[in-house]
C-alpha positions as CSV (number, residue, x, y, z in Angstrom):
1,X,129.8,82.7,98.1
2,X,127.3,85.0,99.7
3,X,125.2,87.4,97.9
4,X,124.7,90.4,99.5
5,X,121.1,91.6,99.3
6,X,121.3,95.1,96.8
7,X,119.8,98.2,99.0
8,X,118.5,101.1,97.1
9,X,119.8,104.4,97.3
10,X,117.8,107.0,98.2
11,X,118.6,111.1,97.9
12,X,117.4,113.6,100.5
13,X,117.4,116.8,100.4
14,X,117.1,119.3,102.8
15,X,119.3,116.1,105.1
16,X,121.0,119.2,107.1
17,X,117.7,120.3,108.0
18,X,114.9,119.2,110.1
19,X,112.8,117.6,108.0
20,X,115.4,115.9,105.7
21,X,117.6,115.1,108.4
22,X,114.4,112.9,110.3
23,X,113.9,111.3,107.3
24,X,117.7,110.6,106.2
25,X,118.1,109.0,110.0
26,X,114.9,107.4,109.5
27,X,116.3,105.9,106.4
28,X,119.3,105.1,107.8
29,X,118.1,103.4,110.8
30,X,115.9,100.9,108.5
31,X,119.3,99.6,106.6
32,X,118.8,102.1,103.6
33,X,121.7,103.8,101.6
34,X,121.5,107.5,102.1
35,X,122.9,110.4,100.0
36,X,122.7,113.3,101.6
37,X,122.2,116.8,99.3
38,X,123.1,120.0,100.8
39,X,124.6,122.8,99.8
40,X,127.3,122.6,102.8
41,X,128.7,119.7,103.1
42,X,131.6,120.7,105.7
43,X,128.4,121.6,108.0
44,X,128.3,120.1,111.6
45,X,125.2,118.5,110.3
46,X,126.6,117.0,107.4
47,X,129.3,115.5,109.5
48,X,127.1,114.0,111.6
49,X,124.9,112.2,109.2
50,X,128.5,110.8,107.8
51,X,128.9,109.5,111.1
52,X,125.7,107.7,111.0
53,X,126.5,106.2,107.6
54,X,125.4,108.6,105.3
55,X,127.0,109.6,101.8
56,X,127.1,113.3,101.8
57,X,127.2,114.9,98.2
58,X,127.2,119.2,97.3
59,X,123.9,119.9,95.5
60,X,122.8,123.2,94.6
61,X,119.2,123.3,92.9
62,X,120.1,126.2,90.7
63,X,122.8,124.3,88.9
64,X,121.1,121.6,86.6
65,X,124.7,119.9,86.2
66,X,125.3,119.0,89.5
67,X,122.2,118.1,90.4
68,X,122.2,115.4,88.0
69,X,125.4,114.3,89.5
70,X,124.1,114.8,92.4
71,X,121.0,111.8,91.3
72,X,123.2,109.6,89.7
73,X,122.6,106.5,90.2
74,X,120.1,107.3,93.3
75,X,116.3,105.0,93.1
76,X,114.4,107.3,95.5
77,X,114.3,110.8,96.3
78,X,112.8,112.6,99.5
79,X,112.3,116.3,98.0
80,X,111.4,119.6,100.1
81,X,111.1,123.0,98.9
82,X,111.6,126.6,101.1
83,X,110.6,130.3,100.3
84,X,111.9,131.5,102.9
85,X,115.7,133.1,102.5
86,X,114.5,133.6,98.9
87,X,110.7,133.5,97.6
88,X,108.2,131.4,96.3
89,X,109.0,132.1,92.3
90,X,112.4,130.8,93.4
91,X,110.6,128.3,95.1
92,X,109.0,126.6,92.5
93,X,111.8,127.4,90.4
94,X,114.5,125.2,91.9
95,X,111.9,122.4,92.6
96,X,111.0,121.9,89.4
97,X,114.7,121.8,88.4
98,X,115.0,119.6,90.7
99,X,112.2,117.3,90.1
100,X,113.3,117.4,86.2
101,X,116.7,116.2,87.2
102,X,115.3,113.1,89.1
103,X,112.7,112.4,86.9
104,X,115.7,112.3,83.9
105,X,118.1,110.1,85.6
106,X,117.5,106.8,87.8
107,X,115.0,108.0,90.4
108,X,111.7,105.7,90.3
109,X,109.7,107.3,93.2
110,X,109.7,110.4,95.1
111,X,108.4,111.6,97.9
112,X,107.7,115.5,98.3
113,X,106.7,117.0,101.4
114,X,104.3,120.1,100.5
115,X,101.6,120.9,102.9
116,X,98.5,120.1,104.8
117,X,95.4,121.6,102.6
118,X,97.8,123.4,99.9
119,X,95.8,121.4,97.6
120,X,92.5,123.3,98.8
121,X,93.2,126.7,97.5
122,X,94.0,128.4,100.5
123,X,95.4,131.5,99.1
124,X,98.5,131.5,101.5
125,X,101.8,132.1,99.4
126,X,103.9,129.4,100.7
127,X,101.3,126.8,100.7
128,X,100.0,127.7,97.6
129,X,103.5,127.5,95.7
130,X,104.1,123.9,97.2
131,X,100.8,122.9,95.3
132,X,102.3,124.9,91.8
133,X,105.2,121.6,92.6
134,X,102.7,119.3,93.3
135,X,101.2,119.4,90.2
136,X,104.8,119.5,88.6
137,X,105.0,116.8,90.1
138,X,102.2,114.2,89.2
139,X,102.9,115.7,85.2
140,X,106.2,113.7,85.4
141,X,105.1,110.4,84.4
142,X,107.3,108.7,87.2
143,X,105.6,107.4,90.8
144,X,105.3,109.5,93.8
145,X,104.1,110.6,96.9
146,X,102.9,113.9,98.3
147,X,103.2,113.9,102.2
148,X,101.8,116.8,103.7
149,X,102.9,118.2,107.3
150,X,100.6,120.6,109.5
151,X,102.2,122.8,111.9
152,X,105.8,121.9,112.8
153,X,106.0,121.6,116.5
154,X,109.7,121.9,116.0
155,X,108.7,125.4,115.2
156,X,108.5,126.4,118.8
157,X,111.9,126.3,120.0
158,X,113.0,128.8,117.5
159,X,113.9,132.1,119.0
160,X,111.1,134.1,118.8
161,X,109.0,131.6,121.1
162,X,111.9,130.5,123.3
163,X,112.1,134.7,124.1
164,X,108.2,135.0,124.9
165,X,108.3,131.9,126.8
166,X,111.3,133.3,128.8
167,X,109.0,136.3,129.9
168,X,106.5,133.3,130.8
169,X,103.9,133.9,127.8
170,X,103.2,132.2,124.7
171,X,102.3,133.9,121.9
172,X,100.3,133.6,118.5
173,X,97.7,135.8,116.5
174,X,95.1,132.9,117.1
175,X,91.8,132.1,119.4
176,X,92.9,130.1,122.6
177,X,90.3,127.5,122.0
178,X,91.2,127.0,118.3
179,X,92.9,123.7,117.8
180,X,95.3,122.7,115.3
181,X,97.0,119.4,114.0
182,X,100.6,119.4,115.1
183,X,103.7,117.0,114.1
184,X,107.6,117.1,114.9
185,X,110.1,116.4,112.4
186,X,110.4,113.2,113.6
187,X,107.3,111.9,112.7
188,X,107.4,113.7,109.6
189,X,110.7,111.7,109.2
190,X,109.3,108.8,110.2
191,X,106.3,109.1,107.9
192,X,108.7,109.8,104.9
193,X,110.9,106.7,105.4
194,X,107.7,104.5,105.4
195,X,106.7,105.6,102.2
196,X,110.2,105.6,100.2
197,X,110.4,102.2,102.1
198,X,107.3,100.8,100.6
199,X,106.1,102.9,97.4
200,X,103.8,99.8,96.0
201,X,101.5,101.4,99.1
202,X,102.5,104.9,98.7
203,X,102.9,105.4,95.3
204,X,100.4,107.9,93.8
205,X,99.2,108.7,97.5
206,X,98.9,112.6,98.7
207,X,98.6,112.0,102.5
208,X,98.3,115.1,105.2
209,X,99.8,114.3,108.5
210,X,99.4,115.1,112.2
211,X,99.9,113.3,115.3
212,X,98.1,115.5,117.6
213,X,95.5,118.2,117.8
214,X,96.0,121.0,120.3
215,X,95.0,124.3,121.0
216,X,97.1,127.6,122.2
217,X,95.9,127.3,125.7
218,X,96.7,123.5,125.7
219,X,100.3,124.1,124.3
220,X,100.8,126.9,126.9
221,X,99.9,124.3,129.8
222,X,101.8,121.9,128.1
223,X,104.4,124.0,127.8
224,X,104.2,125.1,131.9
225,X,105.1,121.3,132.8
226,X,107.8,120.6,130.4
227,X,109.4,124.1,131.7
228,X,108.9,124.1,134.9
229,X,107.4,127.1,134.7
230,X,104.1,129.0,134.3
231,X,103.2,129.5,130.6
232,X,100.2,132.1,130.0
233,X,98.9,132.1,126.1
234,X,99.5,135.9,124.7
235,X,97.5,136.5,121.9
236,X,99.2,138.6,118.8
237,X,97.7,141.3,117.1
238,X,97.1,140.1,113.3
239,X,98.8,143.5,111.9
240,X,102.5,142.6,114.5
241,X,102.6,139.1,112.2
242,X,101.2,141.1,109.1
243,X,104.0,144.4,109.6
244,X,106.5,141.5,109.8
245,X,105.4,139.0,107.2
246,X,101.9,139.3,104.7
247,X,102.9,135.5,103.8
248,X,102.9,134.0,107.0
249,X,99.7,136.8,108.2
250,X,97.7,135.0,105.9
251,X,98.7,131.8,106.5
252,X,96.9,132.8,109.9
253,X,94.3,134.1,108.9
254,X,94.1,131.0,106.6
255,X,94.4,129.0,110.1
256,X,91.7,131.4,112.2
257,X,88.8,131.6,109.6
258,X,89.3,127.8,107.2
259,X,91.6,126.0,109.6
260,X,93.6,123.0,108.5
261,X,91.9,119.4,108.6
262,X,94.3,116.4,108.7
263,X,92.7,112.8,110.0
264,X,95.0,112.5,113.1
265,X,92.9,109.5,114.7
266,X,92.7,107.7,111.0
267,X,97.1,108.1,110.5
268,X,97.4,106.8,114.1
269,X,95.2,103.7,113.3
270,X,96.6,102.9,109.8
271,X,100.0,103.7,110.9
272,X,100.8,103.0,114.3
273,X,104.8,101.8,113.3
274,X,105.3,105.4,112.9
275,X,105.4,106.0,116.6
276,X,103.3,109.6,116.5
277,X,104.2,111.9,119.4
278,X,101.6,113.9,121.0
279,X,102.4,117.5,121.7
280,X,103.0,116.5,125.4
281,X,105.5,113.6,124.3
282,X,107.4,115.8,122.1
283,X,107.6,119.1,124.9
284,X,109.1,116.7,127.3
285,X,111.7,115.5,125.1
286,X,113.0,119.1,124.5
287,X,115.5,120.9,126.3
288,X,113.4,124.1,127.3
289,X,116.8,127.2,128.2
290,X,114.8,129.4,129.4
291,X,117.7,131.4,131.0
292,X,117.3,134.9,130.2
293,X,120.2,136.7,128.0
């Protein structure tokens, strides 16, 4: 008789989103079991990560009962936290519950995915309440992993880009010379499978990651090619971003006066099986509709 080799199980949440979805198809793509957690799991999303092989389970992080169902019986968790659609006291709030419930069950590492410098005091709301579950974290007595993403390239085909870029500008309150490190959720994915995949390395590790470093007037030529269009960088008046949002207005202020240091040459060298798209790489790969509407 054959005996089958046992394949841990491993909980994502966030899987109908960018980040957890990488990492669930990450996961999934290296042989691992995959559950799933979202809060819709008749989505198109969650359908799709069925397809792929996935176990999809409801989880909801303000119900402590079913997100120890939820756990049951899972080794791993990838774990990600949002303010946004709610705030950063809710935040923290349903992360800890959430860390709790995996640190009471079967988990034995997790991965969270915070970000870049929010270990460094920076005084922006949203990076500063992913440190508050950080150091949840670590107090839990259980191994993990903090991986921590700088800005989201993935970011840039949300609407309010895609509508300046359709009136051939891009546009952010920063200097055109300043650069930043950039990653898509597929590297972040990537990143986030190697880790749950190997926590003897990872374990007890908080990593920032990047794959490229770019200014605004590089992304906006970038940005001409994989358009096939021109592309001028627009600055932003501060006060537009801070009328709209004080959270994300300091976050780039944060980004204009401090700025955000992640070792992108070092991650490429010590991690080349994670593939790590440049800026260019990742442009090219989109599908830019730039039709107006």
């Amino acid at each position: 008789m054959t005996q089958r080799t046992y394949q841990p199980t491993v909980a994502v949440t966030g899987a109908t989103g960018a980040q957890g979805g990488a990492t669930a198809r990450a996961l999934l793509g290296h042989g691992l079991r995959v559950r799933a957690l979202t809060r819709n799991p008749s989505s198109a999303a969650a359908e799709q990560l069925r397809r792929l092989g996935a176990e999809v389970a409801y989880a909801d992080f303000d119900d402590r009962v079913g997100l120890d169902a939820a756990l049951a019986g899972a080794d791993a968790l990838f774990a990600m936290s949002t303010p946004f659609g709610t705030d950063v006291d809710a935040e923290v709030r349903q992360a800890v519950a959430l860390l709790d419930a995996a640190a009471s069950g079967t988990v034995r590492h997790i991965v969270f995915t915070s970000a870049a410098n929010a270990d460094r005091g920076t005084g922006i709301p949203h990076f500063d309440s992913k440190h508050r579950i950080e150091l949840h974290l670590r107090s839990l007595g259980i191994p993990w992993t903090v991986i921590a993403p700088g800005v989201f390239m993935d970011n840039y085909t949300g609407e309010w880009t895609m509508s300046g870029l359709r009136e051939g500008r891009f546009a952010l309150p920063l200097p055109a010379d300043l650069p930043l490190p950039f990653i898509s959720a597929a590297d972040i994915g990537a990143f986030a499978a190697l880790a749950l995949r190997h926590p003897e390395e990872f374990a007890g590790r908080r990593i920032d990651l990047a794959s490229d470093r770019v200014t605004c007037s590089e992304i906006a030529e970038t940005l001409s090619t994989a358009c096939g269009r021109p592309i001028e960088f627009a600055p932003v008046p501060l006060a537009e971003i801070e009328a709209y949002s004080a959270d994300l207005a300091t976050m780039f202020r944060y980004f204009a006066g401090t700025g955000l240091d992640v070792d992108v040459e070092g991650l490429r060298r010590d991690h080349p099986e994670v593939g790590w798209r440049s800026f260019a790489d990742w442009a090219a790969a989109q599908h830019w509709d730039l039709e107006a509407r």
